[in-house]
C-alpha positions as CSV (number, residue, x, y, z in Angstrom):
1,X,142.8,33.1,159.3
2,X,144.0,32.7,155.6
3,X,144.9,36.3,153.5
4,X,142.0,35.8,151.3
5,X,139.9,36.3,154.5
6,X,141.7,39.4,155.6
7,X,141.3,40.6,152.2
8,X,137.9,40.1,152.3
9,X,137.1,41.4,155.7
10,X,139.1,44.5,154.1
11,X,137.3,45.2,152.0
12,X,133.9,44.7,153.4
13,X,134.6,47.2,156.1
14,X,135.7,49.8,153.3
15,X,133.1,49.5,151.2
16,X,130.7,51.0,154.3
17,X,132.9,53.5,155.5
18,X,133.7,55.1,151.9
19,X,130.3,55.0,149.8
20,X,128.3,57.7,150.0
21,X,125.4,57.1,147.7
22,X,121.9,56.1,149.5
23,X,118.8,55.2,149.1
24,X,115.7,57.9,148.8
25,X,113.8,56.4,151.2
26,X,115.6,53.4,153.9
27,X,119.6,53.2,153.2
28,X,120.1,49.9,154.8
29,X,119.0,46.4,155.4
30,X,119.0,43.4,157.4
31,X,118.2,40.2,155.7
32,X,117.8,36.9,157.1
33,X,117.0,33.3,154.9
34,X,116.8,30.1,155.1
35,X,119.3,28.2,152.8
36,X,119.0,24.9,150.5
37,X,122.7,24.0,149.8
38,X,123.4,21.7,147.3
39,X,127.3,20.6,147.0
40,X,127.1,17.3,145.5
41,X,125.3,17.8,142.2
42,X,128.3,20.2,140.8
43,X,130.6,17.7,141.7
44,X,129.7,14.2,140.9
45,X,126.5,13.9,142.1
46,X,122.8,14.5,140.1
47,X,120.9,17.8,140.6
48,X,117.9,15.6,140.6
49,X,118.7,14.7,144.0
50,X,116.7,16.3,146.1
51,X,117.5,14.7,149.6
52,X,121.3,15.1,149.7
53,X,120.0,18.8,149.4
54,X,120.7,20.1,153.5
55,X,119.7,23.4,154.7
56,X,121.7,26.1,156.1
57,X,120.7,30.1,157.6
58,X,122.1,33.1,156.1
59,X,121.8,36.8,158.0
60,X,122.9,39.9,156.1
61,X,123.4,43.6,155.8
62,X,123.0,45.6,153.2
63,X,123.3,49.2,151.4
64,X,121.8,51.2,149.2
65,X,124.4,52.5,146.6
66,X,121.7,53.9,144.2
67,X,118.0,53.6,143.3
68,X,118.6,49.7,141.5
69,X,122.0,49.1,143.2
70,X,122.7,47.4,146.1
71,X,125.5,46.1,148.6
72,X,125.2,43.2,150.8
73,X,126.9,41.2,153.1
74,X,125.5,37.7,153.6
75,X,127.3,35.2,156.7
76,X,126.2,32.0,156.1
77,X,126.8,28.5,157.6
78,X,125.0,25.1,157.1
79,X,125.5,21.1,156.9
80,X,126.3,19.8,153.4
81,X,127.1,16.4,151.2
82,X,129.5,16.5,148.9
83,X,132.0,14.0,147.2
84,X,135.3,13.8,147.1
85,X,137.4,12.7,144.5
86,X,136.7,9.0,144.6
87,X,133.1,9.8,144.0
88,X,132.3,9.2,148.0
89,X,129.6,10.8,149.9
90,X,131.1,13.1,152.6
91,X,129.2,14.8,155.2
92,X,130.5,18.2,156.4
93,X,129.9,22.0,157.8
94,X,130.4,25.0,155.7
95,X,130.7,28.6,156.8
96,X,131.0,31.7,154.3
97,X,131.0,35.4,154.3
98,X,130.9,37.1,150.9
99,X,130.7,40.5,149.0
100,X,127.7,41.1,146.9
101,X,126.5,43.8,144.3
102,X,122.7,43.2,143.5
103,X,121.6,45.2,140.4
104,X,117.6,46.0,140.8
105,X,115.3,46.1,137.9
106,X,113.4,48.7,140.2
107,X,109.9,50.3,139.4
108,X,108.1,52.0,142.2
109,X,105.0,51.4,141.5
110,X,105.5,47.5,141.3
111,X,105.5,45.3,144.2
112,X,108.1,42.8,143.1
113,X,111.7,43.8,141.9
114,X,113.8,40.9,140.3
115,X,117.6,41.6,140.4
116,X,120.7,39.8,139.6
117,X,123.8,39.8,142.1
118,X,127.7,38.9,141.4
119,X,130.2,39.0,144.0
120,X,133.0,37.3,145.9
121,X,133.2,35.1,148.6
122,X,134.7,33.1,151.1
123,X,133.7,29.2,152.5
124,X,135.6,27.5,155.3
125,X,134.5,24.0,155.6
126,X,134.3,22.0,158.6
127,X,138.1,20.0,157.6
128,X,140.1,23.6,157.6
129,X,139.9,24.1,153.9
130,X,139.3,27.7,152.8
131,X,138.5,28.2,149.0
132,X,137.7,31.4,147.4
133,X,134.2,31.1,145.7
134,X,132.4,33.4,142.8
135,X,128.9,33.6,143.5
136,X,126.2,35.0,140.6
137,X,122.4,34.2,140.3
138,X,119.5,36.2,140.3
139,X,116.5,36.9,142.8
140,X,113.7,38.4,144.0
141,X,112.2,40.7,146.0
142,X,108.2,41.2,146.7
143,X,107.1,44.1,148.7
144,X,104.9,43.3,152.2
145,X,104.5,46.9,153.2
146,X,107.0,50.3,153.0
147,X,109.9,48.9,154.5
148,X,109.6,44.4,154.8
149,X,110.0,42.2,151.9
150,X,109.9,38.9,151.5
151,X,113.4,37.6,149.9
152,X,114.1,34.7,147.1
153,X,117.9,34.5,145.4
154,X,119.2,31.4,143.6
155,X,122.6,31.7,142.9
156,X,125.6,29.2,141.6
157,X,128.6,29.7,143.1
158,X,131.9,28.8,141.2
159,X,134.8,28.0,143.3
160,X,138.5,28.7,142.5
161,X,139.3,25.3,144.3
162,X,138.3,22.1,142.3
163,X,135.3,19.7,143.4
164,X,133.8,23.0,145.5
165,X,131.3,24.8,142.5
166,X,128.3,24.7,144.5
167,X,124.4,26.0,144.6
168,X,122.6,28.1,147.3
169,X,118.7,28.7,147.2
170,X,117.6,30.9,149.6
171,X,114.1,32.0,151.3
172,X,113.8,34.8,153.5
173,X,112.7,38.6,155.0
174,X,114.6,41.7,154.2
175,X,114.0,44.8,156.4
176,X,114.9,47.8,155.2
177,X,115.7,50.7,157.6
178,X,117.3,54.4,158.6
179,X,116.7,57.8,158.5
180,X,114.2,58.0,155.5
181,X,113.6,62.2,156.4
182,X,116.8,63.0,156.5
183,X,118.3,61.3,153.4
184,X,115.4,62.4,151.2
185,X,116.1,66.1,152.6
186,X,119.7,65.6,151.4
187,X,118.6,64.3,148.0
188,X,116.7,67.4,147.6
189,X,119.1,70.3,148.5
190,X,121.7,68.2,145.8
191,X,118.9,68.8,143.3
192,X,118.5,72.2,143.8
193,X,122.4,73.1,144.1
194,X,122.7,71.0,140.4
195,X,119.8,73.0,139.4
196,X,121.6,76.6,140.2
């Protein structure tokens, strides 16, 4: 396992044992979406090709850090094509675990809320390269009842290895969950003590 993994891993772990901020009503989430991976129009191939698109599966978890912030924790793994350097067609399998912060442009009363995301991340291809990989893009999220939504997020990721900058699309269902009474209780008693 490289260091950048460990670090990652690190920090992942820390960031859900140490943040105390929730959500009003449901402080965490599982999300799970299907992926469209594109590796090869970034390097040396044409966005326009739709076929050497492949699909992959991402599962998640997130938590709520505040009302229009959000942490998540996508795994993802899939079959891509890429090129290498001599502009050949390669065929190979790509797994990544990243570190995301999703900024909501949250209104209650709506049923869709677009965000944003940037993060960190880390792919391991099927050859036993590891590359560090900056993922930022923007999504959506549309509401099917109090606590399921139906997922969108498009996001280019830059990699800090060259011929790896790549593109995830990804369709899915995010459901929301946790102790809704309880957290809303606690929210409350803080807004009194401010208020004394």
């Amino acid at each position: 396992m490289s260091k950048t993994l460990i670090y990652i891993t690190l920090f992942i772990f820390l960031s859900f044992n140490t943040i105390q901020a929730q959500n009003p009503a449901f402080p965490y989430g599982l999300s799970f979406k299907a992926l469209f991976m594109d590796y090869q129009s970034q390097n040396g191939g044409s966005i326009a090709e739709f076929k050497s698109y492949h699909h992959g599966f991402e599962i998640g978890i997130q938590k709520r850090l505040k009302n229009n912030i959000n942490l998540v924790v996508p795994i993802k793994a899939g079959v891509v094509t890429s090129h290498n350097k001599e502009l050949e067609s390669v065929h190979k399998s790509v797994y990544g675990i990243d570190a995301q912060v999703q900024y909501l442009f949250y209104k209650p009363e709506t049923k869709m809320t677009p965000y944003v995301i940037a993060g960190l991340g880390v792919a391991l291809e099927d050859e036993g390269t590891t590359n560090a990989q900056i993922p930022f893009g923007v999504g959506l999220y549309f509401q099917v009842k109090e606590n399921a939504y139906i997922n969108w997020q498009s996001e280019y990721r830059y990699s800090l290895e060259d011929d790896h900058n790549n593109l995830h699309h990804g369709l899915g269902f995010v459901y929301l969950f946790g102790n809704k009474d309880e957290v809303m209780m606690k929210e409350k008693e803080d807004n009194i003590t401010l208020d004394d």
